[in-house]
C-alpha positions, 0 to 999 in steps of 0.5 A: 500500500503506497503512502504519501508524505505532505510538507509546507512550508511553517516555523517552529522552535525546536524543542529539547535538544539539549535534555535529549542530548543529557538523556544518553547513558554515562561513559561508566556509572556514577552516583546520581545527584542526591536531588530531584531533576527539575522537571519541565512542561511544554504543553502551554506552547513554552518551557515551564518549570513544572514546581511553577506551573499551575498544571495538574501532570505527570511527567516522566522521561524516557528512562523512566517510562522505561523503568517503569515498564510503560511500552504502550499507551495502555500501561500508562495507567499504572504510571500515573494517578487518576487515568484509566485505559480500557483496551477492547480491541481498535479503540481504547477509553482513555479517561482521566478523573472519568472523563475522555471516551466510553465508546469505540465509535467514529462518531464519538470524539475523545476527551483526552487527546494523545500528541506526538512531537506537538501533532495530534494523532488519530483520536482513539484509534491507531493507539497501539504504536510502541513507545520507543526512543522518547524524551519525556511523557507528560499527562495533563490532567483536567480540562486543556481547553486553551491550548489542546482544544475541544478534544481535551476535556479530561485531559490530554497526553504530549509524546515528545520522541528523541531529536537529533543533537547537532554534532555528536555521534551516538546511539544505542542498541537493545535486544529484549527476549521474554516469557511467550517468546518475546523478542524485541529489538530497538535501537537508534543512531545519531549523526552528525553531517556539519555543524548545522545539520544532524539525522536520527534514525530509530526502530522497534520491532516485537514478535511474541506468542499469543497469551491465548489458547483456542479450546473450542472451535478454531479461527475461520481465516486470518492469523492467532489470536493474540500473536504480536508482529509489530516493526516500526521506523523512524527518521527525524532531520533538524537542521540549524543555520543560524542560532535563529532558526531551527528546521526538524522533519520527522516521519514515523512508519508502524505496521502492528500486527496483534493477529486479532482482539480475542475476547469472550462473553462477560460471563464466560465459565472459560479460564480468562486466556481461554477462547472459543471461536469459530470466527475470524481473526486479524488486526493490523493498524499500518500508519504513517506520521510526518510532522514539520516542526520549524521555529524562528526567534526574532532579535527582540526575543518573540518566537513564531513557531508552526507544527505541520503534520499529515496522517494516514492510518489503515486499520483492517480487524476481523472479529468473532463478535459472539466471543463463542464457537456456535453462533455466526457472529463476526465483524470486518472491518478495513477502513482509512483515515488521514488527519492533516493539521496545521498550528501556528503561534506567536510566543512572548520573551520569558522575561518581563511582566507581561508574557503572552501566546497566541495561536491557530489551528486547522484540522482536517479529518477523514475516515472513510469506509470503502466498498466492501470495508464495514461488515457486521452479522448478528444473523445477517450482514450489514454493511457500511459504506461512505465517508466521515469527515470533520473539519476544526478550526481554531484561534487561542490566547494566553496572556499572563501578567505579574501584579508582583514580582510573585503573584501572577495572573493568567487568562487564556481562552480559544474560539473553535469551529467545528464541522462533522458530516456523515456521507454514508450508506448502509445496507442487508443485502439478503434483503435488498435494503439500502439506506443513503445518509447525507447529514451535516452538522456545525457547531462553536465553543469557547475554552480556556482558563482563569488562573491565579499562581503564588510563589509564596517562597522560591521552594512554596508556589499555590495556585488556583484557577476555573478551566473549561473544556469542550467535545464537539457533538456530532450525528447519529448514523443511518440506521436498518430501522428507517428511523432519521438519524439524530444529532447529540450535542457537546459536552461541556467540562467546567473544572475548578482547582486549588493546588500546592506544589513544594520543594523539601530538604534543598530539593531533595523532595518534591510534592504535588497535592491539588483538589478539584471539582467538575461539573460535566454536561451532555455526556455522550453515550450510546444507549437504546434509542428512547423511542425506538426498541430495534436501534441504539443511539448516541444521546447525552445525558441530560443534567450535571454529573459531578466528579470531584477529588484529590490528588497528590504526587511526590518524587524523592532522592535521598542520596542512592535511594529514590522514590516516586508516588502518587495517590488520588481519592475521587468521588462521582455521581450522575444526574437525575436521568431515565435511561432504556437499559437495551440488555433487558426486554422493551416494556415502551418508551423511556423519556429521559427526563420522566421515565417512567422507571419500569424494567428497562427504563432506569434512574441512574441518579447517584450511580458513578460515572463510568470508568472512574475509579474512586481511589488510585495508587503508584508508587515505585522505589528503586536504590543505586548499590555503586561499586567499582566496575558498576551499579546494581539498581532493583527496582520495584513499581506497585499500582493499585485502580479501584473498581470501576463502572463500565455502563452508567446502569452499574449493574453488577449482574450484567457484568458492568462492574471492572475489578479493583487490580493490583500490579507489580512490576520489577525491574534489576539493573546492572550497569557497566560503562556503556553496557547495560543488562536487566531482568524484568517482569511486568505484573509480577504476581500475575494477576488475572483481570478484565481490562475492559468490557465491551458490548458483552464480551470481556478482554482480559489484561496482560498476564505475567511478562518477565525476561532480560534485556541487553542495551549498549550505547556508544 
């Protein structure tokens, strides 16, 4: 399948050459300062420290998401406090505090949007990329509606992946092997071609067995569920003239390979990693992501940056829908998406009273289904055919102003225009129905945020702040029930903060503690349509669920010994709301607002809102025992999510509620020179659980992982 890659030309400030440059390993091991590495932001378009940023975020480096076991986007969640991934297959519910995604539908948008090297990627799909070769990891939590946007209203998570160093050659090799036949291989080079110009080059690749074991039936086509054949690239060019100008391309090519989503019925008498199946199987996801990253700095100190990306993504699944070896039920799918955007901004001088950015933004997002592409049998076939797009434009701002020299205002806010259009056509076939859709719907909001920020002391800094967050609404597609399709409107987030940040014993200890209180408007969510017993729709629910909660972090560095943790309390309840419950027999219509209650029509008032943990827990050790020669470093990292809801029902009997879960993961370091070994394990008392529920079926989390690694840098 050919790709093509899309350049203009823009302007941008180059980012982290420096940090990236600090992040390779030492000639031979020495003693880590006895302090906490500063720690910064980049997500409000310039470097902030993060001890001084009135922000709610996690922020690692690439060693530490590495040490911590983090290769996916799903195992974030047990790196960080508030955030759950639900994993059921092509998409994924990325939610933070409760608040991103709880359905696997184009027509949905996210709420906690994903960047890689400052582009937004593919909102909920095409999530599967490895993370490899990284800089640093932020995750933002609460609403970005200022400089992320209106796919940010739970949060967002910025990628930025190792850039090139101007002249200095270096790089790494490592090669992993593991339990299931895992083997891994990575590596990356840096090269110098003058003064002003250098190439990173960058791979991954991952074969592994399947956790599962088909014991009823056998796959139809297509390859072992669960089997992993992943490879990815990655080129990045910077070139720097002049101290002034600094040109970065980049392209990344995946092709992932994970040979199907097995899955089987929530309350299956099966053992969690056994399947029955007499169905198809097949997943692959082959993306491309170019990004022109370019920035200019002006004599009088004004920075004009500009991000350039371009995505195309093919996704191919083929699935036993019924997670069972007699029914015919399957799903196909083999769609495309391209996603072009376009970012500019103006960004003051740090120095000064008076700081200020300002910014556009385009985005221009196709899915399309081809001829043949969408197939879904419950009995009969179903097909879909047609296009998706959407189409957001953007003007933002913050300006921030000291009243003194330690008391500081900010305010920030950003206009969006958004377009959603659904050109499809959806037909049975064996009974010669064909049903054509055209529907097109505009929608605006404003975002942005109020902050007050106090540097109490040079180590004490308060903040407060009111942020807002949008996700566009959209329409309903066609349907077999010849009902006209229906739009649902945005959700709206309205978040209110108070934080305190502080540095200890001479930076030897850092902390982070904040409360917040949410008010959420029109979640989306596909329920049994209110009128209509044969069809499912996209509605909102009506009224202000409410979230609030605690959260506190901290990193320490007590000589050899280092620590890090984070614990949140949460408390959720929805709105007065009647909602058809389609898992139960139809007894008549179900108004929203006065029900009335009968079997299926249910009041969820009080219930929590889906996938919102009440309590969430990390915390990982690690201790340096230096000699002469080397340094030995265990390392052991705990996290704990509490029980969560998959449905706003939060009916246990229908398999709605996810387990609590308990992870360990284990990490032992030897380092010599440029010669690095460890033996790891991920979830290391091999806890069985469900990772996600989706329409019936359950997906089981990873199961055990251990093995050793062999890394060189040079």
């Amino acid at each position: 399948m050919g790709r093509s890659i899309w350049i203009s030309t823009s302007f941008v400030a180059l980012m982290w050459c420096t940090a990236a440059n600090a992040q390779e390993a030492p000639a031979a091991p020495e003693a880590e300062a006895a302090t906490v590495e500063e720690v910064v932001v980049t997500a409000e378009r310039r470097t902030t420290n993060l001890q001084e940023a009135p922000i709610a975020a996690a922020v690692m480096s690439g060693k530490e998401i590495a040490d911590r076991g983090v290769t996916t986007i799903e195992q974030l969640q047990f790196a960080t406090p508030s955030l759950t991934v639900q994993n059921s297959g092509q998409g994924n519910s990325f939610n933070i505090r409760g608040i991103g995604k709880t359905e696997n539908s184009s027509s949905v948008g996210v709420g906690v949007i994903t960047y890689r090297d400052g582009v937004a990627v593919f909102p909920a799909y095409f999530q599967s990329e490895p993370l490899y070769d990284l800089q640093s990891v932020e995750v933002l939590r609460g609403p970005q509606g200022t400089f992320a946007g209106q796919n940010a209203t739970g949060g967002a998570v910025f990628i930025t992946q190792r850039k090139p160093t101007l002249g200095d050659f270096n790089g790494y090799a490592q090669g992993q092997y593991g339990n299931y036949n895992d083997l891994r291989l990575q590596g990356a080079i840096n090269v110098p071609v003058g003064d002003t110009l250098a190439v990173r080059l960058a791979f991954n690749t991952q074969s592994r067995d399947s956790f599962y074991k088909v014991v009823a039936g056998s796959p139809t086509t297509g390859g072992t569920p669960g089997e992993v054949n992943n490879y990815s690239l990655r080129g990045t060019v910077l070139w720097e003239p002049i101290d002034a100008l600094s040109v970065q391309f980049s392209t990344d090519y995946s092709m992932i390979d994970l040979g199907g989503y097995p899955s089987s019925p929530t309350f299956s008498p099966l053992d969690l990693f056994d399947i029955a199946t007499n169905g198809p199987y097949a997943a692959v996801d082959e993306t491309t992501r170019s990004v022109l990253n370019v920035g200019y700095e002006f004599p009088n100190g004004i920075k004009l940056k500009s991000i350039t990306g371009y995505q195309y993504g093919n996704t191919m699944v083929r699935a036993d829908t019924d997670g069972g070896a007699t029914l015919p039920f399957r799903f196909f799918d083999d769609v495309n998406q391209s996603l072009w955007s376009q970012e500019v901004n103006l960004v003051s001088p740090d120095e000064g009273r008076l700081s200020w950015v300002v910014g556009a933004y385009y985005q221009y997002d196709l899915i399309r289904f081809p001829k043949g592409g969408f197939v879904t049998n419950s009995g009969f076939d179903i097909t879909l055919q047609g296009r998706n797009p959407k189409t957001t434009w953007a003007g933002f701002g913050q300006i921030g102003f000291d009243i003194t020299d330690r008391l500081e205002v900010q305010v920030g806010a950003r206009y969006s225009k958004s377009t959603v259009v659904n050109d499809a056509v959806s037909a049975i076939p064996a009974f010669g129905i064909s049903l054509a859709q055209y529907d097109k719907r505009e929608e605006d909001a404003v975002t942005g945020k109020v902050a007050l920020n106090w540097r109490v002391t040079d180590d004490q800094f308060l903040y407060a702040f009111v942020a807002k967050g949008h996700k566009a609404g959209g329409i309903n597609g066609v349907n077999i029930a010849f009902v006209p399709p229906t739009a649902f409107e945005g959700e709206d987030v309205v978040d209110y903060e108070l934080g305190w940040k502080a540095d200890w014993f001479d930076g030897q200890l850092k902390t982070q503690v904040g409360g917040y209180y949410d008010t959420y408007e029109n979640f989306q969510i596909v329920l049994g349509d209110p009128t209509t017993v044969a069809i499912s729709s996209i509605v909102n629910v009506t009224g202000e669920t409410v979230i609030y909660g605690v959260e506190a972090t901290a990193q320490a560095r007590f000589g050899d010994f280092s620590i890090n943790t984070g614990l949140t309390f949460a408390h959720s309840e929805l709105p007065d709301y009647f909602a058809a419950d389609s898992r139960r027999p139809r007894t008549g219509p179900c108004n929203p607002d006065t029900g009335p209650a009968t079997g299926n029509c249910v009041n969820v008032e009080g219930n929590s809102q889906t996938y919102a943990p009440e309590m969430t827990f990390n915390l990982g050790v690690a201790y340096d025992f230096v000699f002469d020669g080397g340094k030995l470093t265990p390392r052991i990292d705990y996290s704990h999510i509490s029980e969560t809801w998959t449905t706003i029902f939060a009916n246990e009997t229908f398999g709605d509620k996810l387990a609590e879960r308990d992870i360990v993961n284990a990490q032992l370091t030897y380092q010599n020179g440029d010669w690095t070994v460890e033996a790891f394990s991920t979830n290391l008392t091999d806890q069985q659980y469900i990772g996600s529920i989706k329409s019936g079926q359950r997906y089981a989390g990873a199961p055990r992982q251990y093995g050793v690694r062999l890394r060189v840098n040079f």
